[in-house]
Backbone as JSON Lines, residues from 0, in Angstrom:
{"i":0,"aa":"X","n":[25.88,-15.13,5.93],"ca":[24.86,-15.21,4.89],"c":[24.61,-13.8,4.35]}
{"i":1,"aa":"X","n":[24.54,-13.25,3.28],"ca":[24.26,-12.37,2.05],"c":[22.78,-12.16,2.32]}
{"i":2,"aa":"X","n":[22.28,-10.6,2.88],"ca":[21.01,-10.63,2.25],"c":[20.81,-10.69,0.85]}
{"i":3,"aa":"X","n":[19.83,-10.67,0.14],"ca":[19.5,-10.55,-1.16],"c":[18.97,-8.74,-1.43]}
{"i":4,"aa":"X","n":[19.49,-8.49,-2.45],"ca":[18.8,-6.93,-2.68],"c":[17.3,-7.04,-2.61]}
{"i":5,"aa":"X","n":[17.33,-5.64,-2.01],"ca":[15.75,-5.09,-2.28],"c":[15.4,-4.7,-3.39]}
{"i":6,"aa":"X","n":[16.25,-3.77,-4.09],"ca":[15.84,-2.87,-4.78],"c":[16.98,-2.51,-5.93]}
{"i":7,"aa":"X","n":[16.57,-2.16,-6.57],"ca":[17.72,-2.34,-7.89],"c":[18.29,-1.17,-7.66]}
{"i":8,"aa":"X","n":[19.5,-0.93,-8.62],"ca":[20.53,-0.27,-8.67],"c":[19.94,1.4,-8.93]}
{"i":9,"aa":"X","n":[19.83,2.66,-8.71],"ca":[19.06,3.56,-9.04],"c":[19.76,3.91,-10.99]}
{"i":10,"aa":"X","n":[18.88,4.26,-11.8],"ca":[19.28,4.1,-13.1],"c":[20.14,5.61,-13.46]}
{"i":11,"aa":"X","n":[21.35,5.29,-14.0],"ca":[22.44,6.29,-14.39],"c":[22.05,7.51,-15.12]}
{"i":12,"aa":"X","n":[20.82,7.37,-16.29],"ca":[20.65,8.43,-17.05],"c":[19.7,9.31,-16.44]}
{"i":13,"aa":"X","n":[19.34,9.24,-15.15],"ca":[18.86,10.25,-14.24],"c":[17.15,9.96,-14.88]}
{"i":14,"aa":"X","n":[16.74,9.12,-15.62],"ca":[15.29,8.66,-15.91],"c":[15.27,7.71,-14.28]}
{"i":15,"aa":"X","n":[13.58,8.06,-14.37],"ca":[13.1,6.31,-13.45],"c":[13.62,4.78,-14.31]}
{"i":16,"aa":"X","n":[12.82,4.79,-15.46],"ca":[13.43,3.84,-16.15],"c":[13.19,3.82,-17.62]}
{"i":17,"aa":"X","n":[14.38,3.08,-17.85],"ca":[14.66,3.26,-19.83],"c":[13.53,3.08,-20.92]}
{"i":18,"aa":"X","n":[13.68,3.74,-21.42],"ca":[12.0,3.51,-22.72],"c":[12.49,1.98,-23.16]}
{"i":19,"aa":"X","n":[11.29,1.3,-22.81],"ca":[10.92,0.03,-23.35],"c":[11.93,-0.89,-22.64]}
{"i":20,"aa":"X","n":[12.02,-0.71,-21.22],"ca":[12.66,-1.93,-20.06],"c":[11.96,-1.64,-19.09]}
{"i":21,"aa":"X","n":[11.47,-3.06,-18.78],"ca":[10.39,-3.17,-17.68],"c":[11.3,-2.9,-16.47]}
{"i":22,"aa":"X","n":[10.53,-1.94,-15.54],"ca":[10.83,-1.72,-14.04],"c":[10.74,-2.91,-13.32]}
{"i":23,"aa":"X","n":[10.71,-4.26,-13.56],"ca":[10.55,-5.71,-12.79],"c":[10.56,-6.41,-13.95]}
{"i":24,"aa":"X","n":[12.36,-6.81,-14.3],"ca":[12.48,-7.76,-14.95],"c":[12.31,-8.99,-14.82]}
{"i":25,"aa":"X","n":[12.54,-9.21,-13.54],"ca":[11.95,-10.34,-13.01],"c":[10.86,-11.11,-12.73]}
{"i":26,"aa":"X","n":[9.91,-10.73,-12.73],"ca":[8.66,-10.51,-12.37],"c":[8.82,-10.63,-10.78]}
{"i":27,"aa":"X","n":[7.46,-11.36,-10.76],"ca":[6.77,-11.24,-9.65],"c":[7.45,-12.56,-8.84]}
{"i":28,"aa":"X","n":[8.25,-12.65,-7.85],"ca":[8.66,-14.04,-7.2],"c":[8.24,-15.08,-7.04]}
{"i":29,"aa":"X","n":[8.61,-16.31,-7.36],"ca":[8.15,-17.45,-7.55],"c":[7.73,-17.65,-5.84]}
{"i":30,"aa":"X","n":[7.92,-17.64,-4.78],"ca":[7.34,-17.82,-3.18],"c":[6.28,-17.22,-3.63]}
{"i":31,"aa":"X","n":[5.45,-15.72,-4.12],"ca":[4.51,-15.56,-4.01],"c":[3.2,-16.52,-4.84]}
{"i":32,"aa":"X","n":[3.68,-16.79,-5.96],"ca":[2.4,-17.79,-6.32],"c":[2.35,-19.1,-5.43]}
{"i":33,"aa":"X","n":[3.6,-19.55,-4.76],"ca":[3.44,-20.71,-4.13],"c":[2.32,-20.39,-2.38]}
{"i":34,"aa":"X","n":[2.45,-19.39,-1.97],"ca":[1.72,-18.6,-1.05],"c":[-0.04,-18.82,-1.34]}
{"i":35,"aa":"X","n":[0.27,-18.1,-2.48],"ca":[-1.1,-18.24,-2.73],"c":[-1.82,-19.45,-3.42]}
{"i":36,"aa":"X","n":[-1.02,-20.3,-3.98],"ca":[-1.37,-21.76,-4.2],"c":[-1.64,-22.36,-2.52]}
{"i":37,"aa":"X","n":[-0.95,-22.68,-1.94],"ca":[-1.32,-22.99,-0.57],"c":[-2.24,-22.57,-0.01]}
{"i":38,"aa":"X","n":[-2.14,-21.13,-0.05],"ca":[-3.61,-20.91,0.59],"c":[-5.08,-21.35,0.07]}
{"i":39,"aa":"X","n":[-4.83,-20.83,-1.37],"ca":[-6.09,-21.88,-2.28],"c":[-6.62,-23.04,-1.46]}
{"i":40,"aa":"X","n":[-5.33,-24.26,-1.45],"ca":[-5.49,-25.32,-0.87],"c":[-6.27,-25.76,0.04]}
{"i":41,"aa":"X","n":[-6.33,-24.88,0.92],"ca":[-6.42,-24.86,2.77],"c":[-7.84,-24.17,2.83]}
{"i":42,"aa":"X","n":[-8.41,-23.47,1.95],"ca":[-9.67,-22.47,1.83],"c":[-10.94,-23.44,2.37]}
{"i":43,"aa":"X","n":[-11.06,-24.63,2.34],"ca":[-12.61,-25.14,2.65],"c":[-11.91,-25.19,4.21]}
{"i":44,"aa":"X","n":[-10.68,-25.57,4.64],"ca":[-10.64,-25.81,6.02],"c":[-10.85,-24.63,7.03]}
{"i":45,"aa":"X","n":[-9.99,-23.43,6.52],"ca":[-10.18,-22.09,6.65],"c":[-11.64,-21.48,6.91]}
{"i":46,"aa":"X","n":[-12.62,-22.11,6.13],"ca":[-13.83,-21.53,6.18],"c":[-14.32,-22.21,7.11]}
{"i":47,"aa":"X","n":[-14.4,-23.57,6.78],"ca":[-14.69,-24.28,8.46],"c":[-14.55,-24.28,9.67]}
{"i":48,"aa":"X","n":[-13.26,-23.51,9.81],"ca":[-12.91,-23.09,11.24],"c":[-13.44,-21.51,11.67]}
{"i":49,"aa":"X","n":[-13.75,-20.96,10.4],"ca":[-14.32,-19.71,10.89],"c":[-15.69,-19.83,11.21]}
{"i":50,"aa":"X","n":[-16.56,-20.81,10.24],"ca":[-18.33,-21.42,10.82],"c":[-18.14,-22.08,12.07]}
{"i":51,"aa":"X","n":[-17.25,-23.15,12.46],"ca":[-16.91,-23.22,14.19],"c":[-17.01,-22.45,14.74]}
{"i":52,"aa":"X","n":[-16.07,-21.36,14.38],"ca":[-15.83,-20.09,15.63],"c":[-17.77,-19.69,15.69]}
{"i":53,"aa":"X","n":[-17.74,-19.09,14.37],"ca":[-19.06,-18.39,14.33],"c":[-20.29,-18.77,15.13]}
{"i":54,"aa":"X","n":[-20.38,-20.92,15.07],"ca":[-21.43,-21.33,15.72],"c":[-20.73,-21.84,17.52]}
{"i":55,"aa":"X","n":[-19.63,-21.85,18.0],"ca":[-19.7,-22.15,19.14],"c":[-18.24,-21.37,19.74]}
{"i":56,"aa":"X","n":[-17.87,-20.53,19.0],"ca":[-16.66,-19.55,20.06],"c":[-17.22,-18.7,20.83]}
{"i":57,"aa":"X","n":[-16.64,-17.88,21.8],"ca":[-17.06,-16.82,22.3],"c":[-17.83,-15.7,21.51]}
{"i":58,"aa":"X","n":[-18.79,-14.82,22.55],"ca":[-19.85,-13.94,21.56],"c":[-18.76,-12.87,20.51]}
{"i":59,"aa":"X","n":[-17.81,-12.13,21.25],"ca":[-17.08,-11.57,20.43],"c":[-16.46,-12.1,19.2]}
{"i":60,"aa":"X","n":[-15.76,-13.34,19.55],"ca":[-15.23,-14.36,18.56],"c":[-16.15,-14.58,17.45]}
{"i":61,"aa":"X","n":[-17.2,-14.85,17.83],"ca":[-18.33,-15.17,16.52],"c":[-19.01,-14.03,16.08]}
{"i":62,"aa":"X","n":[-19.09,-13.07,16.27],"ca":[-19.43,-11.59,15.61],"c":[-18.16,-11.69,14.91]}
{"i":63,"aa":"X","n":[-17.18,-11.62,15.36],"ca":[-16.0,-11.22,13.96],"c":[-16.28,-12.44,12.88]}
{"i":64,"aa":"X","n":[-16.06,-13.39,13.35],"ca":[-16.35,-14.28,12.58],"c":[-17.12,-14.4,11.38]}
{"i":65,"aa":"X","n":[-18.72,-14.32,11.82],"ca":[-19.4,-14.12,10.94],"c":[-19.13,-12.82,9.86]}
{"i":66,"aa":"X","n":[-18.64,-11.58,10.5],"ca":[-18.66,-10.52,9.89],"c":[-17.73,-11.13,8.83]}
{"i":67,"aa":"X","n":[-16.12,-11.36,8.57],"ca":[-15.55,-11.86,7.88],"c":[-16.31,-12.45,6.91]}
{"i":68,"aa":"X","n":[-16.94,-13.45,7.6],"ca":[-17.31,-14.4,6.29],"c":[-18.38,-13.64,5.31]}
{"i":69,"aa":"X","n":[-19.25,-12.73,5.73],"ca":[-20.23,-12.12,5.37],"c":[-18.97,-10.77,4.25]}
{"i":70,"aa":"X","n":[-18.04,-10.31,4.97],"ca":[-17.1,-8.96,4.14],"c":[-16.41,-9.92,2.99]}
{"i":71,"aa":"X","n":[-16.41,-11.04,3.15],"ca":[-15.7,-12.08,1.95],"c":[-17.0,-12.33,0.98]}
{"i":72,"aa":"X","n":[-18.07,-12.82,1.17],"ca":[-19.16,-12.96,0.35],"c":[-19.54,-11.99,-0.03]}
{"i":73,"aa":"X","n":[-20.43,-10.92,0.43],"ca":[-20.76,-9.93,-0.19],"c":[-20.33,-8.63,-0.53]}
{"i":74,"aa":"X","n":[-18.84,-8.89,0.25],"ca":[-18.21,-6.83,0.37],"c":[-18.17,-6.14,1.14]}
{"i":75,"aa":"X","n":[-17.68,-5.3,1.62],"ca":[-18.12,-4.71,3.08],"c":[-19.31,-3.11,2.61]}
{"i":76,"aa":"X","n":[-19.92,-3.05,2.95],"ca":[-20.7,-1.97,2.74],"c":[-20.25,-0.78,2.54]}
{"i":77,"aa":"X","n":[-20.65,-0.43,1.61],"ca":[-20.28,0.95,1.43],"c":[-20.87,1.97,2.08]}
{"i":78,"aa":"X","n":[-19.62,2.85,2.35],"ca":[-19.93,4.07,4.12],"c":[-20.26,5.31,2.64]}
{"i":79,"aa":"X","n":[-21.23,5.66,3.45],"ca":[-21.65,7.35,2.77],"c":[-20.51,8.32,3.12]}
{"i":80,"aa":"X","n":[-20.45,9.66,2.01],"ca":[-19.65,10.69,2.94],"c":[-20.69,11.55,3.36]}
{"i":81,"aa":"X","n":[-20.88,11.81,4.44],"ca":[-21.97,12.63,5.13],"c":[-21.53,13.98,4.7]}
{"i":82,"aa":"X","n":[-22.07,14.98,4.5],"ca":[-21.74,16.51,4.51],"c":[-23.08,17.54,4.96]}
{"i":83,"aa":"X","n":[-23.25,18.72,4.35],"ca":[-24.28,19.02,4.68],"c":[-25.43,18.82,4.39]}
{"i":84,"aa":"X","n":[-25.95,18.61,4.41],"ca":[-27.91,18.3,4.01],"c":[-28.0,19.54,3.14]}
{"i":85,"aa":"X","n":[-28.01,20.59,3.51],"ca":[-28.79,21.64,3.22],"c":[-28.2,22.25,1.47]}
{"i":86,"aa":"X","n":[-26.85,21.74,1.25],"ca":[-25.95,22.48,-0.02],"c":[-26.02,20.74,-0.76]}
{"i":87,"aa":"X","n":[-25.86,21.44,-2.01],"ca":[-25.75,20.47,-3.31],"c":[-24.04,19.87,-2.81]}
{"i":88,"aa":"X","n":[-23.94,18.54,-3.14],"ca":[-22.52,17.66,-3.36],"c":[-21.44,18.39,-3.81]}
{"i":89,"aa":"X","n":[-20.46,18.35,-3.59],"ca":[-19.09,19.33,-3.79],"c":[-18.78,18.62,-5.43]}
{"i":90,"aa":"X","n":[-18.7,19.0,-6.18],"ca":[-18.34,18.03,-7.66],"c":[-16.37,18.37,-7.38]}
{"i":91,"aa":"X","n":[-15.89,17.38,-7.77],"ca":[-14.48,17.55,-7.5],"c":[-13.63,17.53,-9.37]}
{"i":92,"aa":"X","n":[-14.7,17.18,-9.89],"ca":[-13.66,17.49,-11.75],"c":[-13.08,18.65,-11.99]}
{"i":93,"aa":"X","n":[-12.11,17.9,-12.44],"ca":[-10.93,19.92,-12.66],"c":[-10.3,19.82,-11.5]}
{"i":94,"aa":"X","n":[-10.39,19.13,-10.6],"ca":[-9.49,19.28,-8.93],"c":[-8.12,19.18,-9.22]}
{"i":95,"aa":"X","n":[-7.48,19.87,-8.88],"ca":[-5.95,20.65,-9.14],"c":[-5.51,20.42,-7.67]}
{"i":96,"aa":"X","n":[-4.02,19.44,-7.57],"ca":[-3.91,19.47,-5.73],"c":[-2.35,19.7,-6.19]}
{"i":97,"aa":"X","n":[-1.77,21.03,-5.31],"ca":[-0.04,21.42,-5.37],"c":[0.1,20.99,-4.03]}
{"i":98,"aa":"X","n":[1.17,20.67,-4.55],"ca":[1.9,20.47,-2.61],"c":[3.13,21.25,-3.03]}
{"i":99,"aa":"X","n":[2.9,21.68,-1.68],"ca":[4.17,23.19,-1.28],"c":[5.08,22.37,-0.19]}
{"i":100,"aa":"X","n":[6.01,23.14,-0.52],"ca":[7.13,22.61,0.63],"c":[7.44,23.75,1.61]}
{"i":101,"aa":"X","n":[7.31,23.97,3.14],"ca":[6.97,25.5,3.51],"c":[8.21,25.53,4.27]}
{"i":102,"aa":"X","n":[8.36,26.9,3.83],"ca":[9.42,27.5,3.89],"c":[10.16,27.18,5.59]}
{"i":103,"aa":"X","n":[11.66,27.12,5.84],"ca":[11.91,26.79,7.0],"c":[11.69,28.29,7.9]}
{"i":104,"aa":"X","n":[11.15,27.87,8.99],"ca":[11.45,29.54,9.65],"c":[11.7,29.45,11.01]}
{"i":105,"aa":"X","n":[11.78,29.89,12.53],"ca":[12.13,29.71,13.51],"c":[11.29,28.41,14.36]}
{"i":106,"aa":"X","n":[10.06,29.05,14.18],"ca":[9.37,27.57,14.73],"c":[9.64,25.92,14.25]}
{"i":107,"aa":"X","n":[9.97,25.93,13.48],"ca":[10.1,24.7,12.78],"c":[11.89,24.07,12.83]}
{"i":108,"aa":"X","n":[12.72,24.93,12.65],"ca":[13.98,24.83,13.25],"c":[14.3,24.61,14.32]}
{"i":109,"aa":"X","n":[13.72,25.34,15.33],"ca":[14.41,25.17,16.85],"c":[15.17,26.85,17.04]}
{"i":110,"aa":"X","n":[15.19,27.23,16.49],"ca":[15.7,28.29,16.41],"c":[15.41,29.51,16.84]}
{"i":111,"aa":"X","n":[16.01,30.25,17.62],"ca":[14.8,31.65,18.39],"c":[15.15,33.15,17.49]}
C-alpha cells in the first residue's frame, strides 16, 4: 500500500508560492468535515456523560468534569501577567525581535 503525500512538491522558482495559486488547492479534506459532523451529532450525549461523571463519578473525576463543562460555557479565565507593583506596565509597541544564529565555538561543538 502507497502512503499518500504529505506535502507538496517544494516550488521550482525558489518562491513559497506563485502569485495568485493557492498554497491548498485542495482544500481542506473531506474526513475533516465528516469528523466534525459526527461529533456535532453525538454533542447532547457527550454532555450527558460529562453531567454523570460530574453528579456521581469519583471527586477528582467530577471536578474535571464540571470544570470542562464550565471552560466550554463560559471560557477559561483569564490569568493576569503579574510583574512589579511598584513600576508602570512594560508597553511593548515598536517591539523589534532579531533572532541571531550564534556563532559555533568550542563549547557547543565538542571540541577542545
Amino acid at each position: 500500500m502507497t502512503r499518500p503525500k504529505r506535502h507538496a512538491e517544494p516550488p521550482q522558482n525558489g518562491k513559497r508560492f506563485e502569485k495568485g495559486r493557492s498554497g491548498n488547492p485542495g482544500g481542506m479534506p473531506k474526513w475533516v468535515g465528516d469528523i466534525k459532523r459526527l461529533c456535532a451529532e453525538h454533542t447532547e450525549e457527550a454532555v450527558s456523560v460529562l453531567l454523570d461523571v460530574m453528579r456521581n463519578g469519583k471527586d477528582r473525576d467530577r471536578v474535571g468534569a464540571a470544570q470542562y463543562l464550565l471552560d466550554r460555557a463560559h471560557g477559561k479565565p483569564v490569568q493576569a501577567i503579574a510583574g512589579d507593583p511598584d513600576r508602570p506596565p512594560v508597553s511593548l509597541t515598536g517591539l523589534t525581535v532579531t533572532f541571531v544564529k550564534p556563532e559555533p565555538d568550542s563549547t557547543t561543538t565538542g571540541q577542545t
